[in-house]
C-alpha positions, 0 to 999 in steps of 0.5 A: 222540962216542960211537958204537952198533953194530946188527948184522943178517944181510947181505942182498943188495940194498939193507938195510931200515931202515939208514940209518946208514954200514954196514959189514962186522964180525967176529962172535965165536960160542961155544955151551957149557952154562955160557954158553949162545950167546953173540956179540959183535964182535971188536975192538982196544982198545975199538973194533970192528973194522970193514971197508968190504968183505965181502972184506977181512973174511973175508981177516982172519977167514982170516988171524988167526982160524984157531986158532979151528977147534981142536977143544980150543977147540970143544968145552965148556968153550969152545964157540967157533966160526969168527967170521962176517962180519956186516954192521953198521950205525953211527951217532953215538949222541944219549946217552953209552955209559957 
């Protein structure tokens, strides 16, 4: 069964609209001149990588995305930033995601 992700900024409080599971993801951030702004979910494999806290997210983001604050890696070509800690929101998908 093939899944969709929808990714929107954490708000405190209950989440409008979301009715699927919910979850914490860790999303990849680069801005350069040849890209232009550029995000997408960090994942293993073909699946997101997704956690049922805000905590446990950022502990992987400090634990295993440290080599993104490296100033060679910041600035152009690159452009990367420090991945954020986005809430997502799951659910099965009607159609196949070919």
């Amino acid at each position: 069964e093939a899944w969709r992700a929808r990714v929107h900024p954490a708000r405190r409080g209950r989440d409008q609209g979301c009715r699927e599971e919910k979850r914490w993801g860790v999303l990849f951030r680069s801005d350069n001149r040849l890209d232009g702004a550029r995000t997408h979910l960090l994942c293993a494999g073909q699946m997101p990588i997704l956690f049922l806290t805000r905590y446990a997210a950022r502990k992987y983001v400090k634990a295993n995305c440290s080599w993104y604050t490296r100033p060679d890696l910041r600035a152009e070509p690159h452009g990367w930033k420090v991945p954020a800690v986005v809430r997502v929101c799951i659910a099965p998908c009607a159609e196949d995601m070919d």
